[in-house]
VEXDREN-2710 file (C-alpha; in Angstrom, 1 decimal):
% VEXDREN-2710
k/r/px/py/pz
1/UNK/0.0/0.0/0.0
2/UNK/1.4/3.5/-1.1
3/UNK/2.2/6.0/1.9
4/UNK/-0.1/8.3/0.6
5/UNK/-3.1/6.0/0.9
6/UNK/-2.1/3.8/4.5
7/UNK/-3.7/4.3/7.3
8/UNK/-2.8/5.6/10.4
9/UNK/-1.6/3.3/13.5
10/UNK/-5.0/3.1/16.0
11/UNK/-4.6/5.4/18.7
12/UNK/-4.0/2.7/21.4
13/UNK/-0.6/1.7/18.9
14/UNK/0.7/5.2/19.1
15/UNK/0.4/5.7/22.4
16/UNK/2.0/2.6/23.2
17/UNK/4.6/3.3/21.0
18/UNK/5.7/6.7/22.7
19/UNK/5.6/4.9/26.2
20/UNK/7.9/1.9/24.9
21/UNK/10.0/4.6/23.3
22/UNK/10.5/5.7/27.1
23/UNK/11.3/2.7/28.7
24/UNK/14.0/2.1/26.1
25/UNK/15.1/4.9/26.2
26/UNK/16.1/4.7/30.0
27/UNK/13.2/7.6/30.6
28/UNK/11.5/4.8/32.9
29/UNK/13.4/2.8/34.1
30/UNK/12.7/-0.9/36.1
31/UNK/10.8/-0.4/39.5
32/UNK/9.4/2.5/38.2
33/UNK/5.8/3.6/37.9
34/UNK/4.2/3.5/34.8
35/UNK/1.7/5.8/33.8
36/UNK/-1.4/4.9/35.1
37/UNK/-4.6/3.9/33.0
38/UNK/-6.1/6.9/34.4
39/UNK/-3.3/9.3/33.5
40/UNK/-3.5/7.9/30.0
41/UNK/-6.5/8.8/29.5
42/UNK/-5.9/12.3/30.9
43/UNK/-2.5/13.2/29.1
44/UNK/-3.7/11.6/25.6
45/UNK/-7.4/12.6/25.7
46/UNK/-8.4/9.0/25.0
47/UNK/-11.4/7.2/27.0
48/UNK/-10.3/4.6/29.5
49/UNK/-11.1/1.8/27.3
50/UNK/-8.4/2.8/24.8
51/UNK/-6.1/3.6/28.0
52/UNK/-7.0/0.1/29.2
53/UNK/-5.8/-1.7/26.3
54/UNK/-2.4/0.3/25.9
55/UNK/-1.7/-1.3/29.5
56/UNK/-2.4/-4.4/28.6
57/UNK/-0.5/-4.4/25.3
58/UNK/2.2/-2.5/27.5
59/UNK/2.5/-6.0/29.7
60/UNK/2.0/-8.3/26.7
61/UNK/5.5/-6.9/25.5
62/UNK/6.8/-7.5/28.9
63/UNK/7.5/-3.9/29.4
64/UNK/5.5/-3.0/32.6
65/UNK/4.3/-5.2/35.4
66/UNK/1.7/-4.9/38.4
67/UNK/2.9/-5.5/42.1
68/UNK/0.2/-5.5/45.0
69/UNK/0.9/-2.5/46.8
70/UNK/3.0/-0.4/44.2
71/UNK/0.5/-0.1/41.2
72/UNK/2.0/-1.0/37.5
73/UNK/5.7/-0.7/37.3
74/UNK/8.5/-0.8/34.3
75/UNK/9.2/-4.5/34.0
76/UNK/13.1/-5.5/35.2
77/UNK/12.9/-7.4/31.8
78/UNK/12.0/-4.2/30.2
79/UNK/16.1/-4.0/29.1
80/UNK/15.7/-7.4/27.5
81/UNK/12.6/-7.2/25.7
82/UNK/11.5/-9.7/23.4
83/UNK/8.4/-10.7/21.5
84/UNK/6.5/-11.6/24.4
85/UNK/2.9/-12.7/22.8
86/UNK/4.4/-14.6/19.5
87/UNK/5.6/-17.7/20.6
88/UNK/8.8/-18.9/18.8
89/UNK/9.4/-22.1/16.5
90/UNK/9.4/-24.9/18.3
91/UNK/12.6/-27.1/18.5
92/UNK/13.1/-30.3/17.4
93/UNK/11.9/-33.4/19.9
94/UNK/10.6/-30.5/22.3
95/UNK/6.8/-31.4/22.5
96/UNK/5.1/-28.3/24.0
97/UNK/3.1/-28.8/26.9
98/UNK/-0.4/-30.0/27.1
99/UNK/-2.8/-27.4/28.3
100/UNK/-6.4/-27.7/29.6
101/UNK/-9.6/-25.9/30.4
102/UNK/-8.5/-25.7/34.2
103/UNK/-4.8/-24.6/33.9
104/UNK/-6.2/-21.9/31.4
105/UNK/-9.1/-21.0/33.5
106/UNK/-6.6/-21.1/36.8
107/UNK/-4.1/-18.8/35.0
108/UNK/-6.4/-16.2/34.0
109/UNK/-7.7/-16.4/37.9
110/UNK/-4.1/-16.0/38.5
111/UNK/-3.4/-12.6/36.0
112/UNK/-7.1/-11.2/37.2
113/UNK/-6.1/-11.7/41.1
114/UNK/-3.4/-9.2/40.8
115/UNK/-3.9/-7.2/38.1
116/UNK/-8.0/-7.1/37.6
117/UNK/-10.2/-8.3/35.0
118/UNK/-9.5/-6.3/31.9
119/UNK/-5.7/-7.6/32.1
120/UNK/-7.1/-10.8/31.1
121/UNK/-6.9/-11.2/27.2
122/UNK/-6.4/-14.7/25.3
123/UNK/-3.4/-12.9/24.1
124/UNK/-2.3/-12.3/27.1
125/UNK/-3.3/-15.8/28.5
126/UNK/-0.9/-17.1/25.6
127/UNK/1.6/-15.2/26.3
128/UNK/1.9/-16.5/29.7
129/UNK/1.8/-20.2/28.4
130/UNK/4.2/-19.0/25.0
131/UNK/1.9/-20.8/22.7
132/UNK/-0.1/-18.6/20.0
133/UNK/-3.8/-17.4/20.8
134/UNK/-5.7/-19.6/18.6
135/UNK/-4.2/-23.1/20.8
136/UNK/-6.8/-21.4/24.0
137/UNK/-9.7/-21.5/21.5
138/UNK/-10.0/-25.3/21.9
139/UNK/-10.9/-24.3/25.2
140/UNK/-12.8/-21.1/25.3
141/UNK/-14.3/-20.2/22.7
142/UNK/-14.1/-16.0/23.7
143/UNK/-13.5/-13.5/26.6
144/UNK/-16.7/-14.0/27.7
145/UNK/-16.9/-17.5/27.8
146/UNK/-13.3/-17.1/29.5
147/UNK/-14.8/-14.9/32.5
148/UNK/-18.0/-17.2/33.0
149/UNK/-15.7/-20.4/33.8
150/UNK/-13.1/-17.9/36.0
151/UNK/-16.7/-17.4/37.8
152/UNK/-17.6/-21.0/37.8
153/UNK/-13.8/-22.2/39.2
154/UNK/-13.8/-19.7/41.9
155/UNK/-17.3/-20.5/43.2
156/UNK/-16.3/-24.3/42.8
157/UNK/-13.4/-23.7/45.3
158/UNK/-16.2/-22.7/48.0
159/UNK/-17.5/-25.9/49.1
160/UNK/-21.3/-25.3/50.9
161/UNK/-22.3/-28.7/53.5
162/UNK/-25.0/-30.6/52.9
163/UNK/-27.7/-29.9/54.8
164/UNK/-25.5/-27.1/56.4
165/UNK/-25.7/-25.7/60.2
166/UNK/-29.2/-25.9/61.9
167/UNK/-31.9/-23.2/60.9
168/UNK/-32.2/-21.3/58.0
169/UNK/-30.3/-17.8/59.5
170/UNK/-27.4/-19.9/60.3
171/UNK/-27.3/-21.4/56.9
172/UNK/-27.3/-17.9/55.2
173/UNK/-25.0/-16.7/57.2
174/UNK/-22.7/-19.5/56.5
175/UNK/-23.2/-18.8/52.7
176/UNK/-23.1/-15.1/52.6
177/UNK/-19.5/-15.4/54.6
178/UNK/-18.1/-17.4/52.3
179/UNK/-19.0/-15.6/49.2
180/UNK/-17.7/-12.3/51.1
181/UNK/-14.4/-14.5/51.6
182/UNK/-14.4/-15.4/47.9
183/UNK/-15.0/-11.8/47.1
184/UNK/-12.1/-10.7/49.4
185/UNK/-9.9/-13.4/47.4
186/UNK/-10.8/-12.3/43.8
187/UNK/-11.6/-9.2/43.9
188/UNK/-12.6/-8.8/40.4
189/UNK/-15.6/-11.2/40.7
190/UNK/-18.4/-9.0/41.8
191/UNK/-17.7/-7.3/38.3
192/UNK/-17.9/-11.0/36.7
193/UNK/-21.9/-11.2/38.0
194/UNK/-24.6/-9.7/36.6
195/UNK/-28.3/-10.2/38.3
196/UNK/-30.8/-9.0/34.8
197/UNK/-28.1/-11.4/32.9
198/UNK/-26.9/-14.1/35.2
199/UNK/-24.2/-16.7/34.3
200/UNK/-25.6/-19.8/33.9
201/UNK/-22.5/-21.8/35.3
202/UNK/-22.9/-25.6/37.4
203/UNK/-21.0/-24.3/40.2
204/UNK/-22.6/-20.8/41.3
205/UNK/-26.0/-22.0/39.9
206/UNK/-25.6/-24.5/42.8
207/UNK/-24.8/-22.1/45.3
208/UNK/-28.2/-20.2/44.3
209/UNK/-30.2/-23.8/44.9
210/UNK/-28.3/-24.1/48.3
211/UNK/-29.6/-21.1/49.4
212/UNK/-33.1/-21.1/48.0
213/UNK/-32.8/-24.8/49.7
214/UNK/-31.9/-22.8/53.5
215/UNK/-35.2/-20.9/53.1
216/UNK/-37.5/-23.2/51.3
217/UNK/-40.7/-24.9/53.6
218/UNK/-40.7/-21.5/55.3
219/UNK/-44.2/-20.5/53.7
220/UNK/-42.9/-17.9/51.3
221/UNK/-43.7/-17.8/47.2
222/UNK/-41.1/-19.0/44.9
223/UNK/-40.2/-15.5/43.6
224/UNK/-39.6/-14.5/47.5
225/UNK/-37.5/-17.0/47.6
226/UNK/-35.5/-16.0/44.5
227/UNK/-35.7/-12.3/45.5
228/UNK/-33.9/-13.5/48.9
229/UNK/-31.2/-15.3/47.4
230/UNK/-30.3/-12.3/45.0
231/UNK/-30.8/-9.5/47.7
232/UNK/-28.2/-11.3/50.5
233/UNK/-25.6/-12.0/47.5
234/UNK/-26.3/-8.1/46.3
235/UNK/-25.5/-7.0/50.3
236/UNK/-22.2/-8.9/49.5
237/UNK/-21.0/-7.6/46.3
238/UNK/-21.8/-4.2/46.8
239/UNK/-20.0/-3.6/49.5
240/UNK/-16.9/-6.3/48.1
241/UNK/-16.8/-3.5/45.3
242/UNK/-15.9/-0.7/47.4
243/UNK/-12.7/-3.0/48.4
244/UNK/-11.9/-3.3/44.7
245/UNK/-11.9/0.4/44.4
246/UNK/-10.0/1.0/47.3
247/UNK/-7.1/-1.6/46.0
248/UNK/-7.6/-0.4/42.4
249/UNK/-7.2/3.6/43.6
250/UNK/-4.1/2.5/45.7
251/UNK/-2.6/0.5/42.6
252/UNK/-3.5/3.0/40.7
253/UNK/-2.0/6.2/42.8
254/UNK/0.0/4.1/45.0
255/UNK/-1.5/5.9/47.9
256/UNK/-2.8/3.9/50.4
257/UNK/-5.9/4.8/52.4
258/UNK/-4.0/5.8/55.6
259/UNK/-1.9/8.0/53.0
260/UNK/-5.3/9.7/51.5
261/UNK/-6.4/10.3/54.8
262/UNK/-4.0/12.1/56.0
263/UNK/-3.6/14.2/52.9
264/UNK/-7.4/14.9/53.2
265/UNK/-7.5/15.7/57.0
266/UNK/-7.0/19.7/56.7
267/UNK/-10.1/19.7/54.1
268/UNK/-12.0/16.6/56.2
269/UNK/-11.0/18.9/60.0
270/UNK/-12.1/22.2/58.2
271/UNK/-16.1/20.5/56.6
272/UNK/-16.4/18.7/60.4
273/UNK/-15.4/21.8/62.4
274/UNK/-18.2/23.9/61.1
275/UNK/-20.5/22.7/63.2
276/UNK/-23.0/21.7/60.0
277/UNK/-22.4/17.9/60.9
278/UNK/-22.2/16.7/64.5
279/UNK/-23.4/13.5/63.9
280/UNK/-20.7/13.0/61.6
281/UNK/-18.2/14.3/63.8
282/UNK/-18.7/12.4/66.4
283/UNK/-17.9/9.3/64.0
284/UNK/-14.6/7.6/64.5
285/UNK/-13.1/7.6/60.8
286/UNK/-11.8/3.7/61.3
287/UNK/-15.5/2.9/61.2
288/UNK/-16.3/4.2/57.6
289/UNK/-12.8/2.2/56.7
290/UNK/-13.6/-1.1/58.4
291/UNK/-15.4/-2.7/55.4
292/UNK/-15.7/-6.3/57.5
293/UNK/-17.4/-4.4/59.8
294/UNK/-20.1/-2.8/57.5
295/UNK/-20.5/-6.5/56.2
296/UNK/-21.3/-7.9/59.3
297/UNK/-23.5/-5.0/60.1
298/UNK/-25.5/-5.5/56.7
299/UNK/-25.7/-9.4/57.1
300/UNK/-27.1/-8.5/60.6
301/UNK/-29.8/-5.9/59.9
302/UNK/-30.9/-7.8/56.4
303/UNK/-31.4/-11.4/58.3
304/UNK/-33.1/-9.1/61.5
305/UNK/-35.4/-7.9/58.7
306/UNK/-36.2/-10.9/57.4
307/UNK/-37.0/-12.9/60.6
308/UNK/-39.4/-9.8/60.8
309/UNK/-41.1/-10.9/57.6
310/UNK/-41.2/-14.1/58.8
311/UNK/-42.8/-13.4/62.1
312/UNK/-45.0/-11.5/60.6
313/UNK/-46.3/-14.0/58.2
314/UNK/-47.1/-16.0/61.7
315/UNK/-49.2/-13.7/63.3
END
């Protein structure tokens, strides 16, 4: 194709380009912190989508890395790069290894556990195994058949008893604890689940019939029932989201919480000081932090109010 008639590199390409340019250049160096998906976004007037996938192209090279606590930094193999999604030929009397639905499902678990959801790519998923995209297609056939079995394997490592502890709030208690646990462990799967278009998967499908199970015989319709199950797993992910923001923001910052706060306390002293909000004044600030806490507290209250229904219904 003539030069007067190619098209231009998509915007992601470009963008990616000037940031490898950097990193080769020595401009960041390994350790350092990359520029954020937000700050992409910002400084190239691109939405976060487009920001999104120059990050993840960025760590398909091998050029930048996440680490729990730091954010995304310059790789330390950034000096070295190399191809990092195209696997090379393979030798003579080598045979490449065997993969499976599980090891690809576990992997991606793996890459979404530190680095969140939309770091998971089936280019990136080859990368990590150095064979070529189309060898994961025998076992997913697309992303979002990828994320429905990550849901599926993570709700299959939360084993429920059969029949459970004695009495339905104990039951639901027991469930709802262990899907906050799992929540706490990935924190990208309250994202994964949607209520108006629900994953029809074995694994959390049969946590749904466990629960409706703790609470059926209790004299309540079948869409109560339903409506139950959905409202005490929505108490879980909702607040399980705002600790997937607050890890996200200090991955994406690299300020903790603590570290906000205190930057925040002039503005926060000055608001409370006026006198506009005693209530809220008299608040400690580790309560609006302690995110276990506002769990508990929300299990509590929810099961209070439905033993209310219940009694109720008795009357």
């Amino acid at each position: 194709m003539p030069p007067s008639t190619r098209r231009p590199d998509p915007p992601y390409l470009r963008i990616v380009a000037e940031i490898r340019s950097r990193i080769l250049a020595g401009d960041l160096r390994p350790g350092e912190r990359a520029p954020s998906v937000r700050q992409i976004a910002q400084q190239w007037g691109v939405a976060v989508a487009t920001a999104t996938r120059v990050m993840a192209t960025l760590r398909d090279e091998g050029l930048v890395e996440a680490r729990v606590g730091s954010g995304t930094v310059v790789s330390a193999r950034a000096g070295r790069q190399r191809p990092a999604v195209t696997p090379g030929p393979r030798r003579a009397g080598v045979p490449r290894r065997a993969l499976n639905r599980k090891q690809v499902l576990r992997a991606a678990i793996a890459i979404a556990d530190v680095e969140g959801l939309d770091a998971v790519s089936m280019r990136r998923l080859a990368a990590e195994f150095g064979v070529g995209p189309m060898s994961l297609y025998r076992h997913v056939a697309n992303k979002d058949e990828l994320v429905a079995g990550m849901v599926d394997e993570a709700f299959g490592g939360l084993e429920l008893p059969d029949p459970g502890p004695e009495g339905w709030r104990a039951k639901l208690e027991l469930i709802s604890r262990g899907h906050w646990a799992l929540c706490r462990r990935h924190l990208w799967l309250p994202r994964a689940i949607s209520f108006t278009r629900p994953l029809l998967v074995p694994n959390l499908t049969a946590h749904t019939e466990w629960t409706l199970r703790a609470i059926d015989g209790l004299g309540l319709a079948g869409e109560t029932l339903l409506r139950e199950a959905l409202t005490l797993h929505a108490l879980v992910t909702t607040v399980a989201l705002s600790m997937a923001d607050e890890v996200e923001a200090e991955q994406e910052t690299g300020v903790t919480l603590d570290g906000w706060r205190l930057a925040e306390r002039k503005r926060v002293g000055e608001l409370m000081d006026s006198g506009r909000f005693p209530l809220l004044a008299a608040v400690p600030t580790e309560a609006v932090a302690d995110l276990d806490g506002l769990f508990e507290y929300g299990l509590a209250r929810h099961l209070d109010g439905f033993a209310a229904l219940l009694e109720g219904r008795t009357r």
